[in-house]
N, C-alpha and C positions, 0 to 999 in steps of 0.2 A: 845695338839697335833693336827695336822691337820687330821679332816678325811673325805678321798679321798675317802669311801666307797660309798658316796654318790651318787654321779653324775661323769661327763665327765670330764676327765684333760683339759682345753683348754691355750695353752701357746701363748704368744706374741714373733712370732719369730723377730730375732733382736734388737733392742733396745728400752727404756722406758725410759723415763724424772723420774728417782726415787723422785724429788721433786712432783709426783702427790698423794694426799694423796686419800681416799675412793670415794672421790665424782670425783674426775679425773678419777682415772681408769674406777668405771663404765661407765661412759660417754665414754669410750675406749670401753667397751665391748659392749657398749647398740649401740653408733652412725660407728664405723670402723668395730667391727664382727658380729653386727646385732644380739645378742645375748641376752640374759635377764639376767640382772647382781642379778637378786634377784630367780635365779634357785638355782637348790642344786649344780652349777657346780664350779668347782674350776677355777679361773683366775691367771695365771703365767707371770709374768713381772722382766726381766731382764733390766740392764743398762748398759751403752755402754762399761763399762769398765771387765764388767761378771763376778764380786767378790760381785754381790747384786740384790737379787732379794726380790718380792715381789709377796705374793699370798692372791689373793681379792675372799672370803666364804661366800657367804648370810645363816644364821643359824637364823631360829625364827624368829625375832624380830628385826636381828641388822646383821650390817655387821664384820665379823674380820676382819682385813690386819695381814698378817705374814708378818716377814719383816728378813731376813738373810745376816747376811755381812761376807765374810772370811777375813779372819785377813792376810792368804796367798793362793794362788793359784785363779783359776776362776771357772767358772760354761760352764760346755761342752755346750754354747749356739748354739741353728739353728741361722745362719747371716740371712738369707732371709728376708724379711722385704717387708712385702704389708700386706694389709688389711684383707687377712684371717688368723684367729690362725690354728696351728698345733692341733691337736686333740692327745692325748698323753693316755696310759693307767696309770693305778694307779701304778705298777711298773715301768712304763719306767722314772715318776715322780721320786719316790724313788731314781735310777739311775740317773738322772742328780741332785738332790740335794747331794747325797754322793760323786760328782765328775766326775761322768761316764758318758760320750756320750751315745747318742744315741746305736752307736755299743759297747759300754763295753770295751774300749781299756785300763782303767787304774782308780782307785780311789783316792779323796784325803789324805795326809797323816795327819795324826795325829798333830795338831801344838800345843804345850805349851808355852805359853804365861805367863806373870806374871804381867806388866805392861800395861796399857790405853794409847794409842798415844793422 
């Protein structure tokens, strides 16, 4: 489980090249939000189409990448798109991974699946 107890939510608003694997994003965090990719803060990265994102954890020794995909529906993404992340709290994180914007207008529904595309 990811834990956001740590440090600051920082999100990438708008879009992210999901082909960037650990060494890419930080390079996102360290050279575009002037950031230290090896703090205890969370890095949040969305893709253009908002059904995937990815979240980059300096812990100890090594880095994690989470990595989430919806099978249906999107991710309530911020469009804005420049070089500063949004600073987000540990719930409003919570909140855009269950489906929910920012304001809380609705969550995602339950989807059962049985088969792999």
């Amino acid at each position: 489980m990811i834990n956001i107890s740590t440090g600051k939510v920082y999100l990438a608003a708008g879009n992210t090249d999901m082909r960037k694997s650990i060494d890419g994003l930080a390079a996102i965090v360290q050279e575009y939000f002037n950031l230290d990719p090896f703090s205890s803060n969370l890095f949040v990265f969305c893709n253009k189409n908002r059904n995937k994102l990815k979240i980059l954890q300096w812990e100890h020794n090594g880095f994690w990448l989470h990595y989430r995909r919806l099978e249906k529906g999107v991710f309530q993404w911020p469009k804005e798109d420049n070089n500063s992340p949004l600073i987000l709290s540990s719930r409003e994180l919570q909140w855009l991974l269950n489906g929910l914007s920012l304001n809380q207008k609705q969550a995602h529904k339950k989807v059962s699946i049985n088969t792999i595309i």
